[in-house]
C-alpha positions as CSV (number, residue, x, y, z in Angstrom):
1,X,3.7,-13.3,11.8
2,X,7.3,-13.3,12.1
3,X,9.2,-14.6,15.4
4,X,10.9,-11.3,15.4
5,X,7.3,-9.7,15.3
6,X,6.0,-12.1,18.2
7,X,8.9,-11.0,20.4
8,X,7.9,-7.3,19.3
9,X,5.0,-8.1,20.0
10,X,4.5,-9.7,23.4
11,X,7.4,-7.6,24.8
12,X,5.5,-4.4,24.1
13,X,2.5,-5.5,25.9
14,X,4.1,-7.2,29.2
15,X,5.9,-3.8,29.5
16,X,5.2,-1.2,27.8
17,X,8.6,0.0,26.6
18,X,9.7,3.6,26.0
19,X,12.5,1.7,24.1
20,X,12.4,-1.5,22.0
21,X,15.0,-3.1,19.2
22,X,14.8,-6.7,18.6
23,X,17.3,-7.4,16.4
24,X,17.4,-11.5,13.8
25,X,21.3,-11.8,14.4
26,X,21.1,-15.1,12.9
27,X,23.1,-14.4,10.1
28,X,25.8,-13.5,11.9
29,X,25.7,-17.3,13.3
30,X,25.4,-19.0,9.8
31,X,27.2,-22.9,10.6
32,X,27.2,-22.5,14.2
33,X,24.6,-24.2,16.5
34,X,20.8,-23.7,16.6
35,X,21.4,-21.9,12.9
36,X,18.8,-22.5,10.4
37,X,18.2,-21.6,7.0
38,X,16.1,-18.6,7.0
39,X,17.1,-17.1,10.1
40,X,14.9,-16.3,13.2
41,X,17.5,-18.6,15.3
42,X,19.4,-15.5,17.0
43,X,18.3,-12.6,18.6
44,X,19.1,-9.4,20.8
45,X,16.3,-7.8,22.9
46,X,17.2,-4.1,23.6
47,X,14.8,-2.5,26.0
48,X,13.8,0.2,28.5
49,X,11.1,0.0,30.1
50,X,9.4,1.4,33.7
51,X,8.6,-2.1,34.5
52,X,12.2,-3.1,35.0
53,X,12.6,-0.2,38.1
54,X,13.6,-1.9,41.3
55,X,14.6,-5.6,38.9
56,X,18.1,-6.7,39.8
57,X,19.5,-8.1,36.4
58,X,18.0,-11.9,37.4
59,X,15.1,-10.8,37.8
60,X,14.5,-9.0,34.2
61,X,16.0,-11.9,32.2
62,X,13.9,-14.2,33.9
63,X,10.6,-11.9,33.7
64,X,11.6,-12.0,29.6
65,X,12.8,-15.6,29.6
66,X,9.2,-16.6,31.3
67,X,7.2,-14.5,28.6
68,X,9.3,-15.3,25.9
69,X,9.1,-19.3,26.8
70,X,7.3,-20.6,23.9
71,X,9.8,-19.2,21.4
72,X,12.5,-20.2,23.4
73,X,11.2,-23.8,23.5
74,X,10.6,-23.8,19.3
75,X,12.6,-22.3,17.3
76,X,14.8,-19.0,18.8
77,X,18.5,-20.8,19.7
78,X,20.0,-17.9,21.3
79,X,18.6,-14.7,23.2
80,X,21.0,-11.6,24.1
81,X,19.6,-9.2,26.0
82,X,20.4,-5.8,26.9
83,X,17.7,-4.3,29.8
84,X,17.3,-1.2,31.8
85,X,14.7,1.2,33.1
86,X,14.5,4.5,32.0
87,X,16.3,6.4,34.3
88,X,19.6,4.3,34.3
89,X,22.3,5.3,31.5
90,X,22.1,3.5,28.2
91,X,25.0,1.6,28.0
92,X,25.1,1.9,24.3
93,X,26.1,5.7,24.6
94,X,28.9,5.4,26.0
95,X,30.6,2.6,23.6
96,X,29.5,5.6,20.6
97,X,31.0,8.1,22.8
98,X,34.6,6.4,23.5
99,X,34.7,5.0,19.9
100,X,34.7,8.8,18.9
């Protein structure tokens, strides 16, 4: 199994997302710290999920920080995350919408 597919993986069943991208940026970090040949050293976390409702931002990093600890510790470098519950606006939509 893939790191990417462990993150997948353990994110879906801690919370159940409606909405879940985990994205290996690691190639986009080729040279710079943490990089490895291979990949799996960089990655985004984009997720909605009911779990997050009545989270301030600390709070969900750390609740994904603490179940993504392992990974952290071995091999993933960097983590970007981008976290909301369902009913708040995905932020994504409007960087699409005022590129347009």
């Amino acid at each position: 199994m893939t790191t990417k597919d462990t993150i997948t993986a353990k994110l879906t069943t801690a919370f159940d997302p409606e909405f879940l991208n985990v994205i290996d940026e690691s190639e986009n970090h080729r040279g710079h710290g943490g990089w490895r040949e291979g990949g799996e050293t960089h990655f985004r976390v984009q997720i909605s999920a009911k779990a997050f409702e009545g989270m301030n931002r600390v709070a969900r990093h750390r609740a994904i920080n603490d179940l993504l600890r392992e990974e952290l510790d071995r091999s993933v470098h960097a983590l970007a995350l981008e976290i909301r519950s369902p009913d708040e606006p995905d932020p994504r939509a409007a960087r699409v919408s005022d590129s347009a």
